[in-house]
C-alpha positions as CSV (number, residue, x, y, z in Angstrom):
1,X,23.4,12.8,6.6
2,X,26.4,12.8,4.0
3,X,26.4,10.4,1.6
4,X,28.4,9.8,-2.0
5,X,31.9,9.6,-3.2
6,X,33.3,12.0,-0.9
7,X,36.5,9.7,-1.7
8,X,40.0,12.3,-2.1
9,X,38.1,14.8,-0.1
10,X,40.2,16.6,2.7
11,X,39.1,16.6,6.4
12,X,38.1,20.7,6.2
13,X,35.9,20.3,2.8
14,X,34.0,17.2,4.3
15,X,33.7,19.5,7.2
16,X,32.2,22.3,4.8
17,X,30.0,19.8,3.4
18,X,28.9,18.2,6.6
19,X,27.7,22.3,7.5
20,X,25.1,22.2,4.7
21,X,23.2,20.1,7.0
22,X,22.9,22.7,9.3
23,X,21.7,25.3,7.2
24,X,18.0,25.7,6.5
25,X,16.0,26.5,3.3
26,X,12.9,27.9,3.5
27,X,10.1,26.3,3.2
28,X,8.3,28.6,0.2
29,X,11.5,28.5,-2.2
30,X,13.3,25.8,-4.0
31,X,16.2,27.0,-2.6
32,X,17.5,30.0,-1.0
33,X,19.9,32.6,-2.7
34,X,22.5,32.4,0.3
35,X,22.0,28.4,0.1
36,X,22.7,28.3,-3.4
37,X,25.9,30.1,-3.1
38,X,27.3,28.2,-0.1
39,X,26.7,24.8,-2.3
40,X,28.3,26.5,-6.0
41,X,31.1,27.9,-3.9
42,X,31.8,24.2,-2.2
43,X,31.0,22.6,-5.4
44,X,33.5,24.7,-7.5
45,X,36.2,23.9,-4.4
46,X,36.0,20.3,-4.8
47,X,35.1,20.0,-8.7
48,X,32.0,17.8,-7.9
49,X,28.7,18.4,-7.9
50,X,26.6,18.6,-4.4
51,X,23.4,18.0,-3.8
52,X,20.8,18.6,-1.1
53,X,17.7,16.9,-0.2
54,X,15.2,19.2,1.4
55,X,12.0,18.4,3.1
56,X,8.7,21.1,2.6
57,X,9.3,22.4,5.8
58,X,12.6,23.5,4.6
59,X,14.8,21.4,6.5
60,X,17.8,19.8,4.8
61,X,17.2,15.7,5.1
62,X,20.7,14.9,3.1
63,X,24.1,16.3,1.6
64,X,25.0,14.3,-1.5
65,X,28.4,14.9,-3.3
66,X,29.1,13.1,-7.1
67,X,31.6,13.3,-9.6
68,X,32.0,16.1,-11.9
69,X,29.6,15.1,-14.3
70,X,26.7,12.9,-12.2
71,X,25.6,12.4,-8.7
72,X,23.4,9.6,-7.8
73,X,20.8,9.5,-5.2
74,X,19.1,6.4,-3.4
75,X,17.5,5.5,0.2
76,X,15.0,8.3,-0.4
77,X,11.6,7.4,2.1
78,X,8.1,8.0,0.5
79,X,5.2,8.9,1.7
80,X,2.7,6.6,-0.2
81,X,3.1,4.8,-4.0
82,X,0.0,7.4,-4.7
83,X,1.7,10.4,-3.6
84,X,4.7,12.8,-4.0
85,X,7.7,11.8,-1.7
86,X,7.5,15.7,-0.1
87,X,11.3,16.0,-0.8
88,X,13.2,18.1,-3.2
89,X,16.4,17.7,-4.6
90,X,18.7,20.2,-5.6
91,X,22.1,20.2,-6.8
92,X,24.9,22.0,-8.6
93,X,26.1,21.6,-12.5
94,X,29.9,22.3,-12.7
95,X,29.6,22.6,-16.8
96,X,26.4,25.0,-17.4
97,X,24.5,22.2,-18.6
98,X,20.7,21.1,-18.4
99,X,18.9,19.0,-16.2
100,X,20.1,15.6,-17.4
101,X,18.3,11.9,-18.3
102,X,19.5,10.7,-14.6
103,X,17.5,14.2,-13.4
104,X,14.6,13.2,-14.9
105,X,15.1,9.8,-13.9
106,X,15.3,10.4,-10.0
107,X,12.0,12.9,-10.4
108,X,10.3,10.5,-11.4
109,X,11.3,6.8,-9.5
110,X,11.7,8.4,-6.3
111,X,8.6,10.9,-7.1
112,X,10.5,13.6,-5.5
113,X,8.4,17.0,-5.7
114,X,10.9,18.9,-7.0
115,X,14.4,19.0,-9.0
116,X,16.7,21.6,-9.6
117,X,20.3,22.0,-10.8
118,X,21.9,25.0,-9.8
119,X,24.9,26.3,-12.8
120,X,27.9,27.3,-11.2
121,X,29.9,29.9,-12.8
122,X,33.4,29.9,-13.0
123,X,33.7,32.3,-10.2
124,X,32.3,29.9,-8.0
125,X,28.6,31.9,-7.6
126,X,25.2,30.5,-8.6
127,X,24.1,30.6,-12.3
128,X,20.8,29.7,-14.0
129,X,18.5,27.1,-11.9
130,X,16.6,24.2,-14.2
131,X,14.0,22.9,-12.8
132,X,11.2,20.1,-13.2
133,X,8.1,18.7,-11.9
134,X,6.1,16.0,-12.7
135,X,2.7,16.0,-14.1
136,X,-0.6,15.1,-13.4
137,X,-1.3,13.5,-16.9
138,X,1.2,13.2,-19.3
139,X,1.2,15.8,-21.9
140,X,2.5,13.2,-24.8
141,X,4.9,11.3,-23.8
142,X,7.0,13.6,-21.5
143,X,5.3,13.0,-17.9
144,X,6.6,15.8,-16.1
145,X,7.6,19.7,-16.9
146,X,10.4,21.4,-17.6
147,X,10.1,25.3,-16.2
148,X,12.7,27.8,-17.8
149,X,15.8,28.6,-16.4
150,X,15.8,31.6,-13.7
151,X,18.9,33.3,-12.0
152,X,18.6,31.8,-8.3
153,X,17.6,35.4,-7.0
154,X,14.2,35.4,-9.5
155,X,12.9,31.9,-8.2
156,X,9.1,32.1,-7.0
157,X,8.3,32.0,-3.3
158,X,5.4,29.9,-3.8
159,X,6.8,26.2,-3.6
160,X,4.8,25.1,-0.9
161,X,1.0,26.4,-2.6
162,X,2.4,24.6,-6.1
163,X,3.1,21.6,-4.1
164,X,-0.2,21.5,-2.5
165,X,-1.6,22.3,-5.5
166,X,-0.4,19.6,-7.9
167,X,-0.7,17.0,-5.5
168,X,-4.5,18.1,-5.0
169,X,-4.0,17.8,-9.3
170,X,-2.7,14.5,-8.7
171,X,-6.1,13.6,-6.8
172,X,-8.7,15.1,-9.0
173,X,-7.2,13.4,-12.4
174,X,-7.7,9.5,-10.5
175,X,-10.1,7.7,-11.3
176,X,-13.1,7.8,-8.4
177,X,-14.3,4.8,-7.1
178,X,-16.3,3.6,-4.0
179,X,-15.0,4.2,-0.8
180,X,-16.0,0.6,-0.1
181,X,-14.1,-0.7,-2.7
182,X,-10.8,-2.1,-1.4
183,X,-9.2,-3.4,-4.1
184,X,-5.2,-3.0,-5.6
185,X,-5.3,-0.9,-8.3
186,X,-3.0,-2.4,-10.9
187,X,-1.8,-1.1,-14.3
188,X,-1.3,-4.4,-16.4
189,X,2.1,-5.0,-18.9
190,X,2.3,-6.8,-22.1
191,X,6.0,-6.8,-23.3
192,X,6.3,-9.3,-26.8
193,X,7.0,-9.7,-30.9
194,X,3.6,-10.9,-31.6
195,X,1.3,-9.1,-33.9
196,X,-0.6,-6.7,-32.7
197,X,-3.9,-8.7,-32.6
198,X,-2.3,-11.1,-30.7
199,X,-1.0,-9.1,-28.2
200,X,-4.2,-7.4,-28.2
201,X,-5.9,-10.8,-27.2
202,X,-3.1,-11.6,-24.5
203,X,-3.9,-8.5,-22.6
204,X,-7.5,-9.2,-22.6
205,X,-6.9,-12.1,-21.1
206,X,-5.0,-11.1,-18.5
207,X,-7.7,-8.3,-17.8
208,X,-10.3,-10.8,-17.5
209,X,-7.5,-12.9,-15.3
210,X,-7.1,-9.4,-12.8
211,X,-11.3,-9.0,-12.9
212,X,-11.4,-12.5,-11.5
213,X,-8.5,-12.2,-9.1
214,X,-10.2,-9.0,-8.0
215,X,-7.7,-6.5,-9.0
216,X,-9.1,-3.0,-10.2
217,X,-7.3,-2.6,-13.6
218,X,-6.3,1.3,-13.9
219,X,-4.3,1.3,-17.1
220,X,-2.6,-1.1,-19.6
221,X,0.5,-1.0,-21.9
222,X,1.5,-3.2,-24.8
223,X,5.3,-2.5,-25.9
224,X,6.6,-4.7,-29.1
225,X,9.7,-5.6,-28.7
226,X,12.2,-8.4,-27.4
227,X,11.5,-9.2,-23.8
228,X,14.3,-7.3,-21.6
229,X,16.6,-10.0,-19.7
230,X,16.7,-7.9,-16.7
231,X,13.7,-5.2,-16.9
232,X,11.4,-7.2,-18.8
233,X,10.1,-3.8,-20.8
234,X,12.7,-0.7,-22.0
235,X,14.1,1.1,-19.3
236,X,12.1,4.4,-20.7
237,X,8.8,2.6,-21.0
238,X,8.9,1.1,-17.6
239,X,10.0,4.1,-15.7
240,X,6.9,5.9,-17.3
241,X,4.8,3.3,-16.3
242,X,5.9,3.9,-13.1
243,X,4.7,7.3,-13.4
244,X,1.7,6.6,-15.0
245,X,1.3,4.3,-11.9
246,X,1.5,7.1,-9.8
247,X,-0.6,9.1,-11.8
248,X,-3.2,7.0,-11.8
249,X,-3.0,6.0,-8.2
250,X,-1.9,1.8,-8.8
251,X,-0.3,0.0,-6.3
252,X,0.3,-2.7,-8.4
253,X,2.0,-3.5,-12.0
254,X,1.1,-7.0,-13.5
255,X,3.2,-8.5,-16.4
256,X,1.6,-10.5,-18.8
257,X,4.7,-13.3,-18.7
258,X,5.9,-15.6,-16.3
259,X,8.8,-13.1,-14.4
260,X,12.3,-14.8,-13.7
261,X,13.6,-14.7,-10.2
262,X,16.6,-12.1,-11.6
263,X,13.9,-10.0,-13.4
264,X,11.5,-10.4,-10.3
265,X,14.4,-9.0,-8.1
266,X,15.7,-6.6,-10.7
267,X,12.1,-4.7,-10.9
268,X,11.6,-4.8,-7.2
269,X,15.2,-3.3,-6.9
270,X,14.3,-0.1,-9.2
271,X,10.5,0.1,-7.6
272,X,9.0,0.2,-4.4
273,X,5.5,-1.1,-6.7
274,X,4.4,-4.6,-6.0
275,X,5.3,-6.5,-9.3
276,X,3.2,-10.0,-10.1
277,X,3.9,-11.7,-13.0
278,X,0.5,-13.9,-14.9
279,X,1.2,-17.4,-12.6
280,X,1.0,-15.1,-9.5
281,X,-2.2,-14.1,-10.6
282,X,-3.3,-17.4,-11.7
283,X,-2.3,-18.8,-8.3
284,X,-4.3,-16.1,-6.9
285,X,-7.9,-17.0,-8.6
286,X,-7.0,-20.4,-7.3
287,X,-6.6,-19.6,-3.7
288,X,-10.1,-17.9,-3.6
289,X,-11.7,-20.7,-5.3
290,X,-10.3,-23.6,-3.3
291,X,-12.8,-24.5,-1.3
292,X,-11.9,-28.4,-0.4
293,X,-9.4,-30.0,1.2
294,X,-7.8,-31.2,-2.1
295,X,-8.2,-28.1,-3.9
296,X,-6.3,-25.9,-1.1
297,X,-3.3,-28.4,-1.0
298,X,-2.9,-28.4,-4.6
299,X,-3.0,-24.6,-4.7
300,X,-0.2,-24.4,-1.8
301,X,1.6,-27.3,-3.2
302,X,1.5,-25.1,-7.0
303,X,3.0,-21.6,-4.8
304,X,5.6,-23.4,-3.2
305,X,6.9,-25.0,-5.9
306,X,6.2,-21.2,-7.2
307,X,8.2,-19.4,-5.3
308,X,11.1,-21.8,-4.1
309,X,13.5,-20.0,-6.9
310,X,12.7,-17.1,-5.4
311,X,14.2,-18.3,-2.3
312,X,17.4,-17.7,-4.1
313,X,17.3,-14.0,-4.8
314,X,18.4,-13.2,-1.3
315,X,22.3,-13.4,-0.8
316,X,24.3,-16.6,-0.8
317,X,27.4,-16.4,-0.1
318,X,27.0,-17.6,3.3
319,X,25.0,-20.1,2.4
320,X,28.0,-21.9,0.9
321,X,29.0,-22.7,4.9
322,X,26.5,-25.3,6.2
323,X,28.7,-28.2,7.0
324,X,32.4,-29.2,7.4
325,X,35.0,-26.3,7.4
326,X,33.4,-23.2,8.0
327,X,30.3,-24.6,8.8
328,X,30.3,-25.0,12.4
329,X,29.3,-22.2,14.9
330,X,25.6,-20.8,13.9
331,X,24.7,-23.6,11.6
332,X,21.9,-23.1,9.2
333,X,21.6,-19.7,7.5
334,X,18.3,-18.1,7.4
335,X,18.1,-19.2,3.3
336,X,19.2,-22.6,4.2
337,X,16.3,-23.0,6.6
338,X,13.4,-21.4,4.3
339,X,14.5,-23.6,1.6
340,X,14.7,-26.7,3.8
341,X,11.2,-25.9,5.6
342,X,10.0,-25.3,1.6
343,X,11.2,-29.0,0.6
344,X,9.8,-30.3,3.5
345,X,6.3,-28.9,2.8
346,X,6.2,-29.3,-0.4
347,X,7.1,-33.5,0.0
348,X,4.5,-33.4,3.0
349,X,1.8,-32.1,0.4
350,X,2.8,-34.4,-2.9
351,X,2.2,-37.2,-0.1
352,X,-1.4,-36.1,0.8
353,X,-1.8,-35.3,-3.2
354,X,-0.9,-38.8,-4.0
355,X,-3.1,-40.2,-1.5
356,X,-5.8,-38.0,-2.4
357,X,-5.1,-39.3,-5.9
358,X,-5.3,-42.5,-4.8
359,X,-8.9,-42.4,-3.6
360,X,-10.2,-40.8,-6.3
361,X,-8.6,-43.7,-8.5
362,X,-10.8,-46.5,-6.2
363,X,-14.0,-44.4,-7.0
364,X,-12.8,-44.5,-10.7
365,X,-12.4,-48.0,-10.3
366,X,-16.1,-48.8,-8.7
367,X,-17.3,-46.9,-11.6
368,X,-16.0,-48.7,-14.0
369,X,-16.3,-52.2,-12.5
370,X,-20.4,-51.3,-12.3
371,X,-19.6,-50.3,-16.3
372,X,-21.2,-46.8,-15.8
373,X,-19.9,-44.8,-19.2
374,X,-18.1,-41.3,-18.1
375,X,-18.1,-38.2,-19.8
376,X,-15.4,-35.3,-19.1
377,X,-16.2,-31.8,-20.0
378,X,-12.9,-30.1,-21.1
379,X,-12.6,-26.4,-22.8
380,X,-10.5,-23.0,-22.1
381,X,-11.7,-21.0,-18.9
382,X,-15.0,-19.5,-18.6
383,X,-16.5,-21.4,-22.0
384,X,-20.0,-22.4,-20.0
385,X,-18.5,-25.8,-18.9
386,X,-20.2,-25.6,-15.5
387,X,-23.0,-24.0,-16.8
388,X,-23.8,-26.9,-19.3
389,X,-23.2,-29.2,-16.8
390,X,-25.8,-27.8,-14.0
391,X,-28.1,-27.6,-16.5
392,X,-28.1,-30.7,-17.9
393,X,-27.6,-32.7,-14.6
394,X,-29.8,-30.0,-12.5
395,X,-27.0,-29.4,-9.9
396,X,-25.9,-26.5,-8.5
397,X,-22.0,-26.3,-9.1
398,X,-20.1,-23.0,-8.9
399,X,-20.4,-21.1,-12.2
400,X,-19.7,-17.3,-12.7
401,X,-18.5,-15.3,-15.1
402,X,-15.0,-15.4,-14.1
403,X,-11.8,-17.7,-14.6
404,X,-11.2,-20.5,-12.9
405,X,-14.4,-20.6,-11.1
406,X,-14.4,-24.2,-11.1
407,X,-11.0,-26.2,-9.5
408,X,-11.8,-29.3,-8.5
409,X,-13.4,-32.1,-10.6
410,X,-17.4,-32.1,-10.3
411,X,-18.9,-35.1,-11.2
412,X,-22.7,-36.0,-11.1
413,X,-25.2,-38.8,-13.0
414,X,-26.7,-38.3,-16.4
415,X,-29.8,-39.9,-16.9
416,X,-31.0,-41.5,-20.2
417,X,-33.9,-43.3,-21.6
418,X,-34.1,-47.0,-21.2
419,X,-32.4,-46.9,-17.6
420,X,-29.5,-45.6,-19.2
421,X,-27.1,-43.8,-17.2
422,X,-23.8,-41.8,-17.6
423,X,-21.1,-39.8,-15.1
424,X,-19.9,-36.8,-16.1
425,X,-17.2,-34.4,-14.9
426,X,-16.7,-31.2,-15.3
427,X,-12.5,-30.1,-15.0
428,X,-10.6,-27.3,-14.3
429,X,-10.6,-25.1,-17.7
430,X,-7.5,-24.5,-19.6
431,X,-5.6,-21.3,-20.3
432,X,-2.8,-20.3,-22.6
433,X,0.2,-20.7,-21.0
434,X,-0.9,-22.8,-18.4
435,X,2.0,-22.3,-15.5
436,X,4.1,-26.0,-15.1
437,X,3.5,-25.7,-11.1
438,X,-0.1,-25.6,-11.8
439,X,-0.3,-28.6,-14.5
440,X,1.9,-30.3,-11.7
441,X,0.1,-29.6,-8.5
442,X,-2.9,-30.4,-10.1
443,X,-2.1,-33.8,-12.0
444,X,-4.4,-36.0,-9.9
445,X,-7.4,-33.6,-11.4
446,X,-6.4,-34.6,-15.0
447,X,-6.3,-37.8,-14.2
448,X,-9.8,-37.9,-14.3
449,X,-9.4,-37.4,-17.9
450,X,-7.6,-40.1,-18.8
451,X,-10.6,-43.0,-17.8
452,X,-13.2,-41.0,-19.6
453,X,-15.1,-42.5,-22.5
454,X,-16.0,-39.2,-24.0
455,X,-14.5,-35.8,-23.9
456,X,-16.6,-32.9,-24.6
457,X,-15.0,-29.7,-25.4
458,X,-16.7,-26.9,-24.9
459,X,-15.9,-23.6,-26.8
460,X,-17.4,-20.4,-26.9
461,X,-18.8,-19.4,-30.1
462,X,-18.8,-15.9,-29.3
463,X,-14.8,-15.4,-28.4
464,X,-12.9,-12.9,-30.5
465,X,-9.7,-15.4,-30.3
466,X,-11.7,-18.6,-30.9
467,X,-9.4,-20.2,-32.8
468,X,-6.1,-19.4,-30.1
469,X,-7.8,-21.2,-27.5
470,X,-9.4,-24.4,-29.5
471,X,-5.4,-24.4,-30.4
472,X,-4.6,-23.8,-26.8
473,X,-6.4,-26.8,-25.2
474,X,-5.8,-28.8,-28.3
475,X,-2.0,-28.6,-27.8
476,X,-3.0,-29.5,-23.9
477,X,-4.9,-32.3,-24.3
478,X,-2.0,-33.1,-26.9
479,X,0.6,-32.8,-23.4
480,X,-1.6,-35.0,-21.4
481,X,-1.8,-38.0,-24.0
482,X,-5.6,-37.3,-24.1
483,X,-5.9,-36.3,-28.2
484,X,-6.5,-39.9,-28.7
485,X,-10.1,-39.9,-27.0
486,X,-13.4,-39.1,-29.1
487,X,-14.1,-35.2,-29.0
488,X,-17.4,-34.1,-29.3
489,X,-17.3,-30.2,-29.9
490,X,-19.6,-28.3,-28.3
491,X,-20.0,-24.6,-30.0
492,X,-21.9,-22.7,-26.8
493,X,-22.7,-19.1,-26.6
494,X,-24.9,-19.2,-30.4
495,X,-27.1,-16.6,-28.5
496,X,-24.4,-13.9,-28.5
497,X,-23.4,-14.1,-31.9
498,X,-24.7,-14.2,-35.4
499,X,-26.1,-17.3,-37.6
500,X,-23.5,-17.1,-40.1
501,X,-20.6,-17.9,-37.0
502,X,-22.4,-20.4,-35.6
503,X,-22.9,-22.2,-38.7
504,X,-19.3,-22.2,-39.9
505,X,-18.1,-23.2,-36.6
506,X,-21.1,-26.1,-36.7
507,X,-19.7,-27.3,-40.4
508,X,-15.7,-26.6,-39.5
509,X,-15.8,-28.8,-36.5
510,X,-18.5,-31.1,-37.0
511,X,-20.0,-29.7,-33.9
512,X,-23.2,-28.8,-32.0
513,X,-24.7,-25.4,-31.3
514,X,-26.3,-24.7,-28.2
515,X,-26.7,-22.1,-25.5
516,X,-26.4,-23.7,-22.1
517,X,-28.5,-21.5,-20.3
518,X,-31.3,-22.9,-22.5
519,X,-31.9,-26.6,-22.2
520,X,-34.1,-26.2,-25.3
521,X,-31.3,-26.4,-27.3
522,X,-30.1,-29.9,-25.4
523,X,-31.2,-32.1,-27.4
524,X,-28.7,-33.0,-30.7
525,X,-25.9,-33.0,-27.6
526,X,-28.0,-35.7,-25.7
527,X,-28.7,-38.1,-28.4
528,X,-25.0,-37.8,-29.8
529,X,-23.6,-38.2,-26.5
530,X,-26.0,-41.7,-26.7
531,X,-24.8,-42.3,-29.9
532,X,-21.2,-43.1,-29.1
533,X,-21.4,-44.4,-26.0
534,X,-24.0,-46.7,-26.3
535,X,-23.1,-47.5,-30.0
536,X,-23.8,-50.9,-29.5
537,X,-26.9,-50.7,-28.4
538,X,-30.0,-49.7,-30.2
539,X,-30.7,-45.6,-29.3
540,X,-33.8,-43.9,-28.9
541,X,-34.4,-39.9,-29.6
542,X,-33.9,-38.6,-25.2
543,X,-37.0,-37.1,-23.2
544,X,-37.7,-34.0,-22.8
């Protein structure tokens, strides 16, 4: 019930503090007038500030005591991330001085429903109060309001009703949704130097990344400046994102980086939010979409290898004991054990990817031995890749309008004229910043790349940062040894933009328009694909 420095106190003032405990507030005033004068008179005693922590019904949860100047206060229970903790805090100021940053600070981390500081006067009885709540919306930047200062006798006895009433504020100001609509609400994070355009671009890709990993995406922020070692964001700007988060009603904040395992453990330290960084979400969209045996141990195999830094975070120092002197007894710490078990998975899952690999290298290899030409369709993320490729082959492979729809190489026969046939494969798509555990985990799929005769990349004419993802898969086709293969660019999507695009895309990358939900527009891609790879044979213009 007491907690703080209560350090150089003597037996009978921890006594007197240990007796605010007892006393009881009532329930429809931020503090009672006889209350506040039993804590300035103790206060002013010991030359610290005290603090209480009082519940709506009035009853006093916790004593605090600080220093002179500060008093920090932690381990305070909530009631729901959407929701005010229904505890208030109030405490004394031994210098007559406002409610300070570290106030503010508590109101709003621990969403406490109230905070006050009570002045004591240097005859020991209670002064002005400052008070504070936060706010339903933020009215510019300040999320919550200051009230004006009151002597402690001409505070309102209508805590309770305000209470009720901004939290009913609270509710009315989030955004409605279905009541069958289950998903995390999530405000997304984009913390960088890059111009503004750029960091526009990022944060629209990681929107489309949370639509696809079926996250409801309440808000957004974009701060420019160098990436915090420990808080990712400003101190400021991330405590009032985790008041917009409240505000908003978001479960969830989503940074649009890959997190370290201090910064992971230093966020989840200051929040009780879940925190995901972009591979988490990445990882995610591939869970859902692995279907197959192969795809779902690649996925696992990419979160172990994920998350086995993470392992670290928790402490360590006994973990130095696991053999020799000071070893024997218990054996194996917990840490030791989930790291061991993590190894031991992960080497059980390379195996089965290896093997996996292996098979897919004989069909390779009848392929080729039969000398059937193959054709891999590369691009970034939702370009139309397995779009095209149903279309052209008539199949029926996944394709939505989502990332990562497609995970595990597709590949089906191409028919030309003349008895002329072809295999091609459509691949995982590409993405900026495409997490190592992934490229990894899934190295057996892009070896499917390396034995094609043809690449086809596939971009979408109609993306508003066209030329940051040609870049993006260029550089990763650069990483896999791949750049030596002949491209053929594919500019898809000319029927959501204008001539004039399509046509300087056509003449800047030597490419071929088409739409590939309209096989009418097929054709110049069928008779070039002939083209190269049947160069030495005479070609004829493709059916219809």
């Amino acid at each position: 019930m007491l907690s703080g420095n209560t350090g150089g106190l003597k037996a009978s003032q921890i006594k007197r503090l240990e007796g605010l405990s007892k006393r009881s507030a009532r329930a429809d005033a931020v503090i009672t007038p006889e209350l506040a004068r039993t804590m300035t008179e103790v206060s002013a005693e010991i030359q610290r500030q005290v603090g209480l922590v009082i519940d709506r019904r009035g009853h006093v949860q916790k004593v605090v005591v600080g220093d002179s100047h500060m008093i920090l206060l932690s381990d305070i229970p909530k009631r729901g991330y959407d929701r005010l903790s229904g505890l208030r805090f109030v405490h004394t100021h031994l210098h007559g001085e406002p409610l300070s940053e570290e106030d503010l600070t508590d109101l709003a981390l621990l969403r406490l429903d109230f905070v006050a500081a009570i002045e004591v006067l240097p005859d020991g009885l209670p002064g002005k109060v400052f008070q504070a709540h936060l706010l339903p919306a933020n009215e510019g930047d300040r999320p919550w309001a200051i009230l004006p200062p009151l002597p402690v006798h001409q505070l309102p006895e209508d805590f309770t009703a305000a209470m009720d009433a901004l939290e009913e504020e609270f509710a009315r100001t989030r955004k409605a949704r279905p009541a069958d609509d289950k998903r995390d609400r999530a405000i997304l994070v984009h913390v960088s130097t890059l111009p503004a355009t750029q960091a526009l671009d990022s944060i629209m890709e990681l929107r489309e990344l949370a639509r696809s990993a079926g996250i409801d995406v309440s808000d957004e922020t974009i701060q420019r400046r160098p990436i915090d070692p420990k808080y990712v964001m400003g101190k400021g700007k991330f405590r009032a994102t985790l008041i917009k988060a409240m505000q908003v009603g978001a479960a969830t904040i989503v940074f649009d980086l890959n997190l370290s395992p201090s910064q992971a453990k230093a966020l989840g330290d200051y929040t009780d939010l879940k925190i995901l960084d972009r591979t988490q979400v990445i990882l995610d969209i591939f869970a859902q979409h692995a279907v197959t045996r192969e795809g779902q141990i690649q996925v696992e195999l990419a979160q172990l290898r994920y998350r086995l830094p993470f392992l670290s975070l928790r402490q360590t120092a006994l973990s130095r004991l696991t053999g020799g002197i000071g070893g024997r007894g218990p054996g194996e710490t917990r840490l030791e054990i989930d790291r061991r078990r993590a190894r031991d998975r992960i080497a059980r899952l390379e195996r089965e990817v290896n093997q996996l690999g292996k098979r897919r290298q004989l069909r390779r290899g009848v392929r080729t031995s039969k000398r059937v030409p193959t054709v891999a369709v590369v691009g970034y993320t939702n370009a139309g890749k397995s779009t095209l490729l149903n279309h052209l082959t008539r199949s029926t492979v996944r394709a939505e309008d989502a990332l990562f729809a497609t995970l595990n190489p597709v590949s089906r026969r191409l028919r030309f004229p003349r008895e002329r046939e072809i295999i091609i494969t459509d691949t995982v798509g590409f993405i900026r910043s495409l997490p190592k555990d992934l490229m990894a985990a899934f190295r057996s799929t892009f070896e499917e790349l390396h034995d094609a005769d043809l690449l086809v990349h596939v971009m979408d004419a109609s993306s508003p940062d066209f030329d940051d993802k040609f870049q993006t898969v260029n550089g990763l086709l650069t990483e896999l040894e791949l750049n030596d293969k002949p491209i053929l660019h594919v500019i898809n999507k000319i029927d959501r933009c204008d001539a004039a695009t399509v046509d300087g895309l056509v003449f800047r990358f030597n490419g071929i328009p088409l739409c590939a939900l309209q096989k009418a527009t097929f054709a110049p891609l069928l008779e070039m694909m002939e083209k190269i790879l049947f160069s030495d044979e005479e070609t004829v213009a493709p059916c219809d």
